[in-house]
C-alpha positions as CSV (number, residue, x, y, z in Angstrom):
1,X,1.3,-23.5,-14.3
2,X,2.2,-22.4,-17.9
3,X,-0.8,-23.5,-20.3
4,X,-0.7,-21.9,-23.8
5,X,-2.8,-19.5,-25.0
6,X,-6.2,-19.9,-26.8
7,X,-6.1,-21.5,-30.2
8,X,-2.2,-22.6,-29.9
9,X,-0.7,-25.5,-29.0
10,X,2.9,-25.7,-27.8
11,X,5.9,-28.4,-27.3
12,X,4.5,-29.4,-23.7
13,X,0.9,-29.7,-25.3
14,X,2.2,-32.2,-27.8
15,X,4.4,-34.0,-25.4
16,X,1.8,-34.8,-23.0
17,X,-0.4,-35.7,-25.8
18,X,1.7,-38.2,-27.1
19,X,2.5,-39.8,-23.2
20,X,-1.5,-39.8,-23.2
21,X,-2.0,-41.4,-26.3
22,X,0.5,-44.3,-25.3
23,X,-0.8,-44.3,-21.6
24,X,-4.4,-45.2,-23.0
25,X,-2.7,-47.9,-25.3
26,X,-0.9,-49.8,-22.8
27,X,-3.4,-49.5,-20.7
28,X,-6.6,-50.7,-23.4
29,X,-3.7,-53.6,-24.6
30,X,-3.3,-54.6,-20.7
31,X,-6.7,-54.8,-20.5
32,X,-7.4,-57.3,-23.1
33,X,-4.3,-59.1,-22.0
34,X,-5.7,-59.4,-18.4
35,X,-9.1,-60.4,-19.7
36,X,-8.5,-62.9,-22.5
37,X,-5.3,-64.6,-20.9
38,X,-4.0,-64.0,-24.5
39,X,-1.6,-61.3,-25.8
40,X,-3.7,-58.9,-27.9
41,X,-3.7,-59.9,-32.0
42,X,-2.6,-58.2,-34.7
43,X,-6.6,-56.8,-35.4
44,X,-6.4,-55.9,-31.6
45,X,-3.2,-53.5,-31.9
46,X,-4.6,-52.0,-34.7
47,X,-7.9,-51.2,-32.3
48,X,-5.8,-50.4,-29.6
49,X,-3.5,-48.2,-31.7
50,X,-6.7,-46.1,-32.5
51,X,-7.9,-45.9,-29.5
52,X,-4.7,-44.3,-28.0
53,X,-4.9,-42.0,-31.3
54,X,-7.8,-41.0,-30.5
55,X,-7.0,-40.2,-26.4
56,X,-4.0,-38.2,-28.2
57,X,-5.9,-36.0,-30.6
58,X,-9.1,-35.3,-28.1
59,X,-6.1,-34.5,-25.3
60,X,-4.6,-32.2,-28.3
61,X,-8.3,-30.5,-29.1
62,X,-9.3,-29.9,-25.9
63,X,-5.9,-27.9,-25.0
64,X,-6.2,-25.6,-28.1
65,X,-9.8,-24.8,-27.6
66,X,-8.7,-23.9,-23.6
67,X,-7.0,-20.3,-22.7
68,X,-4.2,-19.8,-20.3
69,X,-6.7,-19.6,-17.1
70,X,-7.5,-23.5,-18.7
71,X,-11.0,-21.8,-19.2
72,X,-12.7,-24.1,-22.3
73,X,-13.6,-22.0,-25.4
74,X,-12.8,-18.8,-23.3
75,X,-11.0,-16.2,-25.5
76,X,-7.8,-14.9,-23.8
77,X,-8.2,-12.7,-20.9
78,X,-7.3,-8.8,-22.4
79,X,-4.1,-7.7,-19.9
80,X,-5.1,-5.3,-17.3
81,X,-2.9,-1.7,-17.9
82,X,-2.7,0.5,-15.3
83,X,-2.0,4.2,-16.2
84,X,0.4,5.8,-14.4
85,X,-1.0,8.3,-11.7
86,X,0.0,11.9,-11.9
87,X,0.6,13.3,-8.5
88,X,1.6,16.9,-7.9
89,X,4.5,18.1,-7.0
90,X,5.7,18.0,-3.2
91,X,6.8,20.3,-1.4
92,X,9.1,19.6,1.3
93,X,8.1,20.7,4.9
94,X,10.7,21.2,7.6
95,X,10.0,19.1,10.3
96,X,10.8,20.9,13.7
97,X,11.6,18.3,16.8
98,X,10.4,19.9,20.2
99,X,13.7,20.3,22.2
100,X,13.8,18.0,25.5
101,X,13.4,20.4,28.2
102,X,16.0,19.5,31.4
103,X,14.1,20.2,34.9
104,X,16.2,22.4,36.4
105,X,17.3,21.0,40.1
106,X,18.2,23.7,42.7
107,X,22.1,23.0,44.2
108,X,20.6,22.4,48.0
109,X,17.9,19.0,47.0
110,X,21.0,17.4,46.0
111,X,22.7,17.4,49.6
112,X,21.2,14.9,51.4
């Protein structure tokens, strides 16, 4: 998973903001439908509309105050650097393969 870094916010961050802030308004606006029998008022939007607002912009704060390891008000890991290891120079070493060695079979064990 791709998160942004600390103290930035990118195009997914805003995106997923915005479904969250609408997500909590539908949801606050079924709510009151389902309790009252009644679609919500005007005054009622207006609550519900700053409710989801505020789902959006809490969503919004919490991701730029997280790192990339979604670590809350963690600074940004430093990247680990490995330095390159300095070997010496090898030498090459012939390699000698024992030569098979054929038993040698007298002419008269092969008569039978």
């Amino acid at each position: 998973m791709n998160l942004a870094k600390f103290m930035t916010l990118d195009h997914r961050d805003l995106i997923k903001g915005l479904v969250l802030a609408v997500l909590s308004s539908l949801a606050t606006s079924l709510l009151t439908y389902f309790n009252s029998g009644t679609f919500p008022t005007a005054a009622q939007f207006h609550v519900i509309w700053i409710a989801g607002l505020g789902a959006g912009t809490g969503y919004l704060i919490k991701n730029f105050f997280t790192n990339s390891l979604d670590q809350l008000f963690k600074p940004e890991p430093q990247p680990v650097t490995i330095d390159p290891v300095v070997t010496p120079a090898v030498v090459p070493v012939p390699v000698t393969t024992p030569v098979a060695t054929v038993p040698q079979v007298a002419p008269t064990q092969l008569v039978a």
